[in-house]
BAFI-3210 file (N, C-alpha, C; in Angstrom, 3 decimals, decimal comma, padded with zeros to 6 digits):
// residues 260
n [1|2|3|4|5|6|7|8|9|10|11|12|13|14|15|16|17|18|19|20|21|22|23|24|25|26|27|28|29|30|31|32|33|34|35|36|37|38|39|40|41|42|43|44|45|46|47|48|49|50|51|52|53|54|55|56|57|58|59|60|61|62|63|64|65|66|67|68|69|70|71|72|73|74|75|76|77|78|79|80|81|82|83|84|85|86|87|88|89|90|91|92|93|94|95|96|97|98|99|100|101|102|103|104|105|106|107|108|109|110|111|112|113|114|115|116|117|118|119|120|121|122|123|124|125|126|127|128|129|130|131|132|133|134|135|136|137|138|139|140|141|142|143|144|145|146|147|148|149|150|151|152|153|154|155|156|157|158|159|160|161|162|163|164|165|166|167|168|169|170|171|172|173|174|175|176|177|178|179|180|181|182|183|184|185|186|187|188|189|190|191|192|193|194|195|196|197|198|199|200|201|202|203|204|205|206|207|208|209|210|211|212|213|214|215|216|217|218|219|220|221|222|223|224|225|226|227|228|229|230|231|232|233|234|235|236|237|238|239|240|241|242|243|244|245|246|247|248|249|250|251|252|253|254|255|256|257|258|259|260]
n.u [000,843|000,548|001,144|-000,932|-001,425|-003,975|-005,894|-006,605|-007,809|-008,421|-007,427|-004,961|-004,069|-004,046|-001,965|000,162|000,785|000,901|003,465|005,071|005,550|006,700|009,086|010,090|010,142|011,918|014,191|014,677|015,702|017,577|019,589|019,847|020,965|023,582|023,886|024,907|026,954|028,910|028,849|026,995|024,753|021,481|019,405|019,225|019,673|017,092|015,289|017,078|016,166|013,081|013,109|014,410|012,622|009,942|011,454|012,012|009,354|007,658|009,872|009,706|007,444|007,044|008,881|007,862|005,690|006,468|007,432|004,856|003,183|001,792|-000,906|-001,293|-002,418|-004,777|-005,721|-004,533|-004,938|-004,815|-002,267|-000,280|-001,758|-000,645|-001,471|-002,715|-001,393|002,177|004,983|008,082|011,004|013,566|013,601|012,711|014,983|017,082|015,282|015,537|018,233|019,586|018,123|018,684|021,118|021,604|019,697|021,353|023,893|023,074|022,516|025,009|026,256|028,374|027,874|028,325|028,886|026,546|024,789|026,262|025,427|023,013|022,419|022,508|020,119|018,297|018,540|017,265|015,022|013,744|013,677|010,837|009,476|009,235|007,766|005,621|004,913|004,518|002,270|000,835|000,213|001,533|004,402|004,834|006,030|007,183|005,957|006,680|008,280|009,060|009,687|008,513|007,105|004,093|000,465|-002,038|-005,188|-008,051|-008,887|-006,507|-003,825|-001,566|-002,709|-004,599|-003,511|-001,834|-003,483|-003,914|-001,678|001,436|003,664|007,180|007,807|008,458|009,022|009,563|012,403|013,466|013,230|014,550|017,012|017,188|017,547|019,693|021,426|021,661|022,618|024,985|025,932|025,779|027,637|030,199|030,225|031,697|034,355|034,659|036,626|036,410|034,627|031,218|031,953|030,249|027,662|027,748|028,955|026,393|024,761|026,048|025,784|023,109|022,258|023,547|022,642|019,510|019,378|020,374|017,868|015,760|015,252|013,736|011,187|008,131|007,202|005,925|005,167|006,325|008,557|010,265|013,742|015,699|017,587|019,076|020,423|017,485|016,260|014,446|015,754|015,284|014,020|014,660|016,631|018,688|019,492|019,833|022,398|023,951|023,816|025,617|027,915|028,174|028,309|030,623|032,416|031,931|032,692|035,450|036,036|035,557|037,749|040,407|040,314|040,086|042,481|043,914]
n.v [-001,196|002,330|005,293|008,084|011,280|013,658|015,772|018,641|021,247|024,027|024,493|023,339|025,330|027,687|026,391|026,215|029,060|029,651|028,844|029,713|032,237|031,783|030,818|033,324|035,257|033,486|033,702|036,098|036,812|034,995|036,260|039,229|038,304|037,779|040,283|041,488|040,378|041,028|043,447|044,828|047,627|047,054|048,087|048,726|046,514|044,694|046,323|045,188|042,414|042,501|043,336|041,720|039,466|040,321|040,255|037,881|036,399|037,469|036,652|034,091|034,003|034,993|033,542|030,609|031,647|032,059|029,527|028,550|029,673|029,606|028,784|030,831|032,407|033,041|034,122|036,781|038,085|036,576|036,254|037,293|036,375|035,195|033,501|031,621|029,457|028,457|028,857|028,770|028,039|028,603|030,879|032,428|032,571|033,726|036,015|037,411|037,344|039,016|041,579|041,530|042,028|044,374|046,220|046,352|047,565|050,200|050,635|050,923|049,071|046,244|044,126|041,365|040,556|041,266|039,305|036,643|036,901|036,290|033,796|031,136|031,759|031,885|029,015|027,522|028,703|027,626|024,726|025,333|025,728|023,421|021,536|022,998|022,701|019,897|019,627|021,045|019,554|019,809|019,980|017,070|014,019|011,047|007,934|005,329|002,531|002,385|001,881|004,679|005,379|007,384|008,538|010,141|011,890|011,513|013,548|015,436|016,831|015,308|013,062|013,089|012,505|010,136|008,610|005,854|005,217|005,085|007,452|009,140|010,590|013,910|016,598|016,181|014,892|017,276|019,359|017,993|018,067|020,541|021,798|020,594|022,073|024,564|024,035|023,291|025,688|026,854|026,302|026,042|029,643|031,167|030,507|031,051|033,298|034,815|037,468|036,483|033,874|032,175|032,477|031,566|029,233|028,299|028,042|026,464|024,263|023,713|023,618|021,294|019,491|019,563|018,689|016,086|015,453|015,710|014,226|011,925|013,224|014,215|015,098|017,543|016,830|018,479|019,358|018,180|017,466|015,414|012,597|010,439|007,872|005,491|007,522|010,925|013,701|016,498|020,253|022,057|020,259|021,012|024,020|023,508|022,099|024,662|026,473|025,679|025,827|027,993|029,202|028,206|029,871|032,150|031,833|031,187|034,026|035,429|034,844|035,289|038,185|038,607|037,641|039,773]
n.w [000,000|-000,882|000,598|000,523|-001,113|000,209|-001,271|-000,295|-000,917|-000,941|001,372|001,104|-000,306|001,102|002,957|001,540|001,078|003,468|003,794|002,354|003,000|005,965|005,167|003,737|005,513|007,930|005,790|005,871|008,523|008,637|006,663|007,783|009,917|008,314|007,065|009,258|010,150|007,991|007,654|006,700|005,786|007,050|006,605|004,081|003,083|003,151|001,480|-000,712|-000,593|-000,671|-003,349|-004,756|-004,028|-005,652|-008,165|-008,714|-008,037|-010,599|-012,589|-012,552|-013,455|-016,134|-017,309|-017,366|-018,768|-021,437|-022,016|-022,823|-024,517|-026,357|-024,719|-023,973|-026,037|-026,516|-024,092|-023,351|-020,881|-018,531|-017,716|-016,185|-013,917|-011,559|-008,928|-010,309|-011,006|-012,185|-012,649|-013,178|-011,879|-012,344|-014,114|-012,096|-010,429|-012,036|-012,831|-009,996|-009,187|-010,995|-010,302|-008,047|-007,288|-009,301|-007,748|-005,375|-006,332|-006,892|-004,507|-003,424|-002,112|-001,293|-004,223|-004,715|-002,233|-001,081|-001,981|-001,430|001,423|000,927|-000,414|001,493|002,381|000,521|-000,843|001,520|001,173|-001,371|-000,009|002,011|-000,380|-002,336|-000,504|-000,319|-002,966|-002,471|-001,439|-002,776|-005,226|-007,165|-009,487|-009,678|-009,805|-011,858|-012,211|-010,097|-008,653|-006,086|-002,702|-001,164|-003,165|-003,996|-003,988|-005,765|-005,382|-007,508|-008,623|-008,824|-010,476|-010,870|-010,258|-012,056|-014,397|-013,640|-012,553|-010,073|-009,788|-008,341|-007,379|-007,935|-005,312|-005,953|-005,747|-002,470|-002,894|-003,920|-001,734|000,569|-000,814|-000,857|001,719|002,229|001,159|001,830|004,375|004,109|002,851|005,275|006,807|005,662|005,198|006,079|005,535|002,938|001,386|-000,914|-002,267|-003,679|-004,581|-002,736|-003,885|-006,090|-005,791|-004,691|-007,045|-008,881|-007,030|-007,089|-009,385|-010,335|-008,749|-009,747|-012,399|-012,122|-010,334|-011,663|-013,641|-011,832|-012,099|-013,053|-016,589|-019,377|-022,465|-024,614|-023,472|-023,297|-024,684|-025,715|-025,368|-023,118|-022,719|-021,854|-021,073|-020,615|-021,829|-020,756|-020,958|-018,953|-017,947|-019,724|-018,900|-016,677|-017,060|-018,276|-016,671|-014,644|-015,898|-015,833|-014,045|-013,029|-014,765|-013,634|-011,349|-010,917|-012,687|-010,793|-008,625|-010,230|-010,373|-007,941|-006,927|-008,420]
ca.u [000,000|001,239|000,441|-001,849|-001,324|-004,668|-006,475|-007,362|-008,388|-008,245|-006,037|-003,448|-003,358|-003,263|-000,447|001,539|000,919|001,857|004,971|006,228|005,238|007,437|010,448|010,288|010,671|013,645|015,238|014,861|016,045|019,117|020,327|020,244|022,406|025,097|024,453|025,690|028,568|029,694|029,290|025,986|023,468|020,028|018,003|019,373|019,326|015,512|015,079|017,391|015,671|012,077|013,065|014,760|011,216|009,211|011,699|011,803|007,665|007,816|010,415|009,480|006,380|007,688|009,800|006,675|004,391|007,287|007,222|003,230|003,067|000,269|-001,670|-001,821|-002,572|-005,940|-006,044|-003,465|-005,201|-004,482|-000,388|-000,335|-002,518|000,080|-002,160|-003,999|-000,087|002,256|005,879|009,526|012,001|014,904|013,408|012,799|016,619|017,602|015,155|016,006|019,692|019,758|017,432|019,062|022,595|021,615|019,832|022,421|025,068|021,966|022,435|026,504|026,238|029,036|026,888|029,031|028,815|025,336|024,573|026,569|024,582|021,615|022,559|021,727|018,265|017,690|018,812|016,667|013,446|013,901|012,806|009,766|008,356|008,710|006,889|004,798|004,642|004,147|000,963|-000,363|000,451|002,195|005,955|005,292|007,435|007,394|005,491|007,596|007,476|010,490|008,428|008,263|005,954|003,087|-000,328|-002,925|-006,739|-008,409|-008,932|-005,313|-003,299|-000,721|-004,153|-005,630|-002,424|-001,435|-004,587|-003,786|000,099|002,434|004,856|008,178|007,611|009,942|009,385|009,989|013,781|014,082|012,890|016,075|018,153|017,957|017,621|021,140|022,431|021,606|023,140|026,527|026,684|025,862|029,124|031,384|030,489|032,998|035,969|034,520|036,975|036,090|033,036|030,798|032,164|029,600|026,766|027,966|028,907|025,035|024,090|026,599|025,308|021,890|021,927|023,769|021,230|018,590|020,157|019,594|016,575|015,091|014,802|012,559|009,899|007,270|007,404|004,728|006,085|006,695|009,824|011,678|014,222|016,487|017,816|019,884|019,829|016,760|015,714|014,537|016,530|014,700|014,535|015,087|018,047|019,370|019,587|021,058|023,812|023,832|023,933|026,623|029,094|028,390|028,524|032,057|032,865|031,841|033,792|037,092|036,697|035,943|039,125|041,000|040,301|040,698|043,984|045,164]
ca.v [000,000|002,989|006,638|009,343|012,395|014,074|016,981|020,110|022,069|025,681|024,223|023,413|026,498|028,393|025,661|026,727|030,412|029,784|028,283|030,706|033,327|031,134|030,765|034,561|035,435|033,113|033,763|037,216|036,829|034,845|036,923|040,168|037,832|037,353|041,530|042,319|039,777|041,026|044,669|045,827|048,338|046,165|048,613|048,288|045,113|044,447|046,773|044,536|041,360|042,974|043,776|040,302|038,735|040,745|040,129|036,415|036,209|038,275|036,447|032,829|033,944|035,121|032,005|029,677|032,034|032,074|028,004|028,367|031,149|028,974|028,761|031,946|033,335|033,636|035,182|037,590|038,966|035,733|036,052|038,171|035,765|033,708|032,664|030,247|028,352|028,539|029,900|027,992|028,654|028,890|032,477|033,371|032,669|034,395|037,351|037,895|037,638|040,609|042,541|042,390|042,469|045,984|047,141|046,276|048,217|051,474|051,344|051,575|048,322|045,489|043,240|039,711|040,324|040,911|037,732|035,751|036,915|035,494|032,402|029,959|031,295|031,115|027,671|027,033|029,140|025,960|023,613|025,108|025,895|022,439|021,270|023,790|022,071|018,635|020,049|021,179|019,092|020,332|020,144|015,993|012,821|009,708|006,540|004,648|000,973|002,655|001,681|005,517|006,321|008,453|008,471|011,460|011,797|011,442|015,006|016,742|016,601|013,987|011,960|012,801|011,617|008,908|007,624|005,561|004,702|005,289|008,384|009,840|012,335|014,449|017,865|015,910|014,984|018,593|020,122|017,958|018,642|022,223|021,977|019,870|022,820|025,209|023,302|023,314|026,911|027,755|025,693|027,213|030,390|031,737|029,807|031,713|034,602|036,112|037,338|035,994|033,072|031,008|032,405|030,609|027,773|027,463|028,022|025,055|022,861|023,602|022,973|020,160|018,474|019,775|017,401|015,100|014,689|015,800|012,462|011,373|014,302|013,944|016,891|017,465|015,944|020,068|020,046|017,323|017,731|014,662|011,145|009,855|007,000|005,501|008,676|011,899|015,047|018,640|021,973|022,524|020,009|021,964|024,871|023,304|022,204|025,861|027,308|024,590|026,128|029,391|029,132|027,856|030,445|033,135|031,456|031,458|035,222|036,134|034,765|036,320|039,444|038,853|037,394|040,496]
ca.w [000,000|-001,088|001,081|-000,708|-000,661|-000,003|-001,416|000,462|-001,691|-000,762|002,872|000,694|-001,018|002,322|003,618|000,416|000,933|004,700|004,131|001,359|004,251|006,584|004,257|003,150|007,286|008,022|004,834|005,962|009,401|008,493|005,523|008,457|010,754|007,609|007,020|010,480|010,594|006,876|008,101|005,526|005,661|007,260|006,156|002,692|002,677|002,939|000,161|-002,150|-000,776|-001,448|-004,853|-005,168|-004,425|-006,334|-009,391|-008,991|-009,193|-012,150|-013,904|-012,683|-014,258|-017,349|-018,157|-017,932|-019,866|-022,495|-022,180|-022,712|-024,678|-027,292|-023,981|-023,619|-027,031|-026,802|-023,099|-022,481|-019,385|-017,764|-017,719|-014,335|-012,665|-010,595|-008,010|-010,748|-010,936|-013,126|-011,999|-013,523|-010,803|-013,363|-014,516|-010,585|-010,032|-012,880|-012,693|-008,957|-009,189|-011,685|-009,394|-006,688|-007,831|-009,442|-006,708|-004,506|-006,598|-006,554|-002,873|-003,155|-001,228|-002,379|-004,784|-004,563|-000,502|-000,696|-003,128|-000,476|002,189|000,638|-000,620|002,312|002,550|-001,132|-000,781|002,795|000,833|-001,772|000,592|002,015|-001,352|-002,555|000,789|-000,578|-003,703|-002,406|-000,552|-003,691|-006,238|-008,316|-009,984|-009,582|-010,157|-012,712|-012,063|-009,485|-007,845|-005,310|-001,543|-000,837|-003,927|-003,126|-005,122|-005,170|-005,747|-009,188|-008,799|-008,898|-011,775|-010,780|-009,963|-013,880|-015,759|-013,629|-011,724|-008,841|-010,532|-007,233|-008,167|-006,760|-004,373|-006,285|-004,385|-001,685|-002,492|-003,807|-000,672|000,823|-001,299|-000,568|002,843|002,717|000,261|003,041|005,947|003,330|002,739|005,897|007,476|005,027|004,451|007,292|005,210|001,671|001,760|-001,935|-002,413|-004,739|-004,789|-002,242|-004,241|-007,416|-005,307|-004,350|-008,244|-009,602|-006,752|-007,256|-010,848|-010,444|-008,250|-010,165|-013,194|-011,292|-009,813|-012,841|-014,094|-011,315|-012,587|-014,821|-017,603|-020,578|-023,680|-025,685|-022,513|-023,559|-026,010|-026,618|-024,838|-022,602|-022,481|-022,158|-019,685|-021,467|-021,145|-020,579|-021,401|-017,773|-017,762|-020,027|-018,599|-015,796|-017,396|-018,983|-015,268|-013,630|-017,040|-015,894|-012,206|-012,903|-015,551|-012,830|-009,896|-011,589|-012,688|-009,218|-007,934|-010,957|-009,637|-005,929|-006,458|-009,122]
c.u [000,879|000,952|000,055|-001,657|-003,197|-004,766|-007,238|-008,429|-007,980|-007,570|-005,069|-002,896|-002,941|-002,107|000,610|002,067|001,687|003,102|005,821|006,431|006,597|008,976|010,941|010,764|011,708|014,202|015,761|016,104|017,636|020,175|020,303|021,404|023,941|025,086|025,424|026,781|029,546|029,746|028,330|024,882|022,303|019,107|017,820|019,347|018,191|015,238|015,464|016,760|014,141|012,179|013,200|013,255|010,698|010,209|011,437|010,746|007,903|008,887|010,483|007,876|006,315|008,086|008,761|005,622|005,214|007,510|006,063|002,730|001,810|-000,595|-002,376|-002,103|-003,827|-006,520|-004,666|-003,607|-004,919|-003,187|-000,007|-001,207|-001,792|-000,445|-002,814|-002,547|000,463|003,604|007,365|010,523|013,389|014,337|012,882|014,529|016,952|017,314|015,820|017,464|019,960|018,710|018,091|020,135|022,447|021,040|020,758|023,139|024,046|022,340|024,084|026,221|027,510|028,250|027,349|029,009|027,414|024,902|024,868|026,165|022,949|021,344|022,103|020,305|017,946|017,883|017,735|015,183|013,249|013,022|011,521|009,032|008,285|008,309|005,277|004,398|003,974|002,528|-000,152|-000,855|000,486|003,719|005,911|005,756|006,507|006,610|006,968|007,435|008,775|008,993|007,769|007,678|004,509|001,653|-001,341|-004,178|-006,743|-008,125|-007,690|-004,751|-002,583|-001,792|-004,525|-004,321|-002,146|-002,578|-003,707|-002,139|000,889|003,636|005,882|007,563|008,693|009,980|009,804|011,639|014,611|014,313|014,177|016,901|018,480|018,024|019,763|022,204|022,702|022,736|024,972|026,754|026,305|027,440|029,535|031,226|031,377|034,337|035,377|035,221|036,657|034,724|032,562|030,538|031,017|028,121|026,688|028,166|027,309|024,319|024,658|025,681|024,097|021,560|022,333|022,461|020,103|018,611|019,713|018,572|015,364|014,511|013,674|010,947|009,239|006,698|006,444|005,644|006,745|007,979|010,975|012,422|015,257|016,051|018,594|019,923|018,297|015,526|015,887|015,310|015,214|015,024|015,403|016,597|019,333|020,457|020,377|022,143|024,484|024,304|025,197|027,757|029,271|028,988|029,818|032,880|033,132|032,857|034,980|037,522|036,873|037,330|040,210|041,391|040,379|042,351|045,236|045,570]
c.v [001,247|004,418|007,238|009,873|012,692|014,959|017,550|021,106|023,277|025,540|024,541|024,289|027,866|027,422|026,556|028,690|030,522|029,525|029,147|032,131|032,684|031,420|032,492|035,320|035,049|033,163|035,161|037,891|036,686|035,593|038,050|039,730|037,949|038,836|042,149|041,762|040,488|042,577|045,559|046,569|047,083|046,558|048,315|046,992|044,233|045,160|045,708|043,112|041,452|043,051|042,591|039,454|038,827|040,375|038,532|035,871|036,484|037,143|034,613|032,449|033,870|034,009|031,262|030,142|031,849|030,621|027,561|029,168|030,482|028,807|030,151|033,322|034,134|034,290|035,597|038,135|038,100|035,652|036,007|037,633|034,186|033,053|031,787|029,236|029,168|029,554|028,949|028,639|029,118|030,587|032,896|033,551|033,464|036,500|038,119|037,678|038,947|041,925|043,415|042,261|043,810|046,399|047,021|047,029|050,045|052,176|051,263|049,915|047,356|043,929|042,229|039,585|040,071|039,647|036,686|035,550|036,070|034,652|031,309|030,233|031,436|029,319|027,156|027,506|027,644|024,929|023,972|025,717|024,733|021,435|022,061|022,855|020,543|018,579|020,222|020,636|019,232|019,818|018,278|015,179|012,184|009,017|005,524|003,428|000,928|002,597|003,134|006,390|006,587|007,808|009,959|011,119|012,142|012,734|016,157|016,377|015,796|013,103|011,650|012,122|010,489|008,135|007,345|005,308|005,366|006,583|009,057|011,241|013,294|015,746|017,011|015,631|016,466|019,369|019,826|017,895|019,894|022,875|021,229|021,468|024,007|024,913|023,598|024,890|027,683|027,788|026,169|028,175|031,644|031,647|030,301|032,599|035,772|036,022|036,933|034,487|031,975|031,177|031,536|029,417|027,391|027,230|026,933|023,975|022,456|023,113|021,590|019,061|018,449|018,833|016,410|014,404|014,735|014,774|011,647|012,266|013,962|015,819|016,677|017,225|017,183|019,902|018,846|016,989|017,109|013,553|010,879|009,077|006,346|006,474|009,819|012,532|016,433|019,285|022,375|021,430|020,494|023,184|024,780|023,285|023,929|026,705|026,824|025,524|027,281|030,156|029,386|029,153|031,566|032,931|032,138|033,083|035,950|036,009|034,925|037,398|039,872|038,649|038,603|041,385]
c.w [000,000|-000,349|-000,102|-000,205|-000,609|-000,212|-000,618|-000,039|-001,340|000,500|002,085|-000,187|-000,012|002,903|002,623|001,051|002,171|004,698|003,419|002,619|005,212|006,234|004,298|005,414|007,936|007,519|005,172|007,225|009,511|007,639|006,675|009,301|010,022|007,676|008,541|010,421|009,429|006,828|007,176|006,388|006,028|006,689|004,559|002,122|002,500|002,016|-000,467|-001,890|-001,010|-002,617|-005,504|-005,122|-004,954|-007,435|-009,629|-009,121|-010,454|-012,866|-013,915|-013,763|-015,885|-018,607|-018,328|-018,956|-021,323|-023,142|-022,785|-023,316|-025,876|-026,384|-023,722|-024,270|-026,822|-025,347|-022,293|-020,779|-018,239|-017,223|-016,781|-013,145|-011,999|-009,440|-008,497|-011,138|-012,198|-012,891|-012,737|-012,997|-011,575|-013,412|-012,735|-010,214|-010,766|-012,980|-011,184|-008,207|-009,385|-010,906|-008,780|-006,690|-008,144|-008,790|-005,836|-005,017|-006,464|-005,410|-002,641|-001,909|-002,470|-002,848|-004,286|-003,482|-000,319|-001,497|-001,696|000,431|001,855|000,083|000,251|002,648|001,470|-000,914|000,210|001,765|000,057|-001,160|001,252|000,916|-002,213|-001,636|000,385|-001,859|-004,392|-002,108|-001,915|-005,229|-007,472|-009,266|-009,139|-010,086|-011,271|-012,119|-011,357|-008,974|-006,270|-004,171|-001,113|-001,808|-003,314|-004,336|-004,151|-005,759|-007,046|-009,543|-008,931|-010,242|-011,680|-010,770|-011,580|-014,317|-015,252|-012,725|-009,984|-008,833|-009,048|-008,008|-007,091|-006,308|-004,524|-005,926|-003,631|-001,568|-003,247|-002,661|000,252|000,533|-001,200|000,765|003,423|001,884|001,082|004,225|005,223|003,414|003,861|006,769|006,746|004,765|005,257|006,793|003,835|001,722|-000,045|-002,940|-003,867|-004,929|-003,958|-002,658|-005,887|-006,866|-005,454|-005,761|-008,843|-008,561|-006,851|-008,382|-011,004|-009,793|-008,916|-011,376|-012,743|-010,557|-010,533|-013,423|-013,419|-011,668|-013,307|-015,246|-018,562|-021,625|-024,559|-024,460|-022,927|-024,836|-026,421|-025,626|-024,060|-022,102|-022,926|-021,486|-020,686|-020,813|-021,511|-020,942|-019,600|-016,961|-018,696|-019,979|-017,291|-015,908|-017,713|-017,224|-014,241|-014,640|-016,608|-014,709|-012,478|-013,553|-014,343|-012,082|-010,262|-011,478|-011,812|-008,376|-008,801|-010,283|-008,116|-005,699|-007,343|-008,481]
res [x|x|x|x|x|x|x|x|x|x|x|x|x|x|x|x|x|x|x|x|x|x|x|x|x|x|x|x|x|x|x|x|x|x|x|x|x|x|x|x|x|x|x|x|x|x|x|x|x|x|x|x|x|x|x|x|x|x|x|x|x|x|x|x|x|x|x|x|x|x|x|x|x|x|x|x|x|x|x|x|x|x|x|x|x|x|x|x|x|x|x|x|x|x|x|x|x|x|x|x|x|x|x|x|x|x|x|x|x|x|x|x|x|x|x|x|x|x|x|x|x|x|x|x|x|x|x|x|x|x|x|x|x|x|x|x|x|x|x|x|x|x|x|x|x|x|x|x|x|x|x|x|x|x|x|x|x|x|x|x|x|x|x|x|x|x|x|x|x|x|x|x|x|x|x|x|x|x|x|x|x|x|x|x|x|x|x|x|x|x|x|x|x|x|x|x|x|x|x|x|x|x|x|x|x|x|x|x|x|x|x|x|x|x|x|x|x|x|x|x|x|x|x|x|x|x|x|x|x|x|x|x|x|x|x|x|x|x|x|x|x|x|x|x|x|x|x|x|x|x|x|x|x|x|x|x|x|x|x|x]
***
């Protein structure tokens, strides 16, 4: 017998909302602890992590409408309505990097310090929004016969495509995977001495994992865009790889320039 997840209905869309609420509070909390130890502006620093949230809706939104963009020919007015789903965390990372990297440089603050500062609770937010995700079923797994597959009601969407079929609870080993990616950059980021550098760390290891657990996901057939094996590859493993190349590219030049 396999656990079900059950449907809430409108619970598990307040659980979600609570927990992003949750996340967004200790991410907040701990990123002021790194500003005081690293010697920043607090006040400024809730600005650039306000701005950072608000960009990463916006541009997690973006990326999926841009994924969906034949969905959403015939009602534009729908685009801006992220409370009906519909978010690809790749374009939240991306938009709310560049946010809050340039507001950070706005406020004369040093960007690559502040980045670093907010790396382990980007990493910690991670896990309760795919907790969040598990709740609402969403961003779910493959068809599994592994003992810790899940199944959901007729009624959700993992339920319509796969019925009663047992599936990885694949938020679930995202959620610890970024709770372990957390726990990593929070132990070293005392022994990081040039900046920048432990916010690219968290972007190679994230992508890397993300590679990886990718495979246990189930994706709509327009996302997958070759083989490996006998395991598709993604747009969004892609892009991983695409983000692990870049991570690295970054690292390097940062310690270029620390060591010229």
């Amino acid at each position: 017998m396999y656990p079900e997840v059950f449907s809430w209905g409108v619970v598990h869309v307040r659980t979600y909302g609570l927990l992003l609420a949750v996340a967004f509070l200790v991410g907040t909390w701990l990123a002021l602890r790194e500003a005081r130890r690293l010697g920043l502006d607090e006040d400024h620093l809730v600005t650039v992590i306000l701005v950072t949230l608000v960009a990463s809706i916006l541009g997690a939104r973006a990326l999926y409408v841009l994924e969906h963009i034949a969905d959403y020919r015939q009602s534009w007015g729908s685009v801006l309505a992220v409370w009906q789903g519909g978010l690809t965390l790749y374009g939240g990372i991306v938009g709310g990097t560049v946010a809050g990297l340039w507001t950070a440089r706005r406020l004369r603050l040093p960007m690559w310090t502040v980045a670093d500062a907010l790396a382990p609770s980007v990493a910690l937010g991670t896990t309760f929004g795919r907790v969040g995700c598990f709740l609402n079923g969403c961003c779910y797994g493959r068809p599994t016969r592994m003992p810790w597959g899940v199944t959901y009601p007729p009624d959700t969407f993992p339920g319509l495509e796969f019925g009663d079929a047992p599936i990885h609870p694949a938020q679930l080993y995202f959620a610890l995977s970024g709770l372990m990616l957390f726990l990593v950059l929070w132990t070293i980021r005392r022994h990081v001495r040039t900046p920048g550098v432990l916010f690219w760390l968290f972007v190679i290891l994230f992508s890397a994992i993300r590679f990886v657990l990718d495979f246990t996901r189930a994706y709509e057939p327009t996302a997958v865009i070759g083989q490996l094996g006998a395991a598709p590859v993604t747009e969004s493993q892609a892009i991983s790889i695409a983000m692990v190349l870049f991570g690295v590219l970054m690292t390097m030049r940062l310690r270029r320039a620390a060591a010229a």
